[in-house]
N, C-alpha and C positions, 0 to 999 in steps of 0.2 A: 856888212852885206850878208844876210843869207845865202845855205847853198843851198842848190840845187836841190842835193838829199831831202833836206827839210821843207821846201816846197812842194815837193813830189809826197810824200808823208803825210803833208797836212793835208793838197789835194784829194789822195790814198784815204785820206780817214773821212774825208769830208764825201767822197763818193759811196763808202761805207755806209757810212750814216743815214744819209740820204736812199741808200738802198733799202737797209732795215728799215727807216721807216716807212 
């Protein structure tokens, strides 16, 4: 199971991302 940390991080980068572009 994933934790939390790495759900939050991927979210984290994926809003990132989506920001930049």
């Amino acid at each position: 199971m994933p934790n939390n940390k790495v759900v939050s991080c991927l979210l984290r980068l994926v809003r990132e991302g989506r920001k930049d572009a």
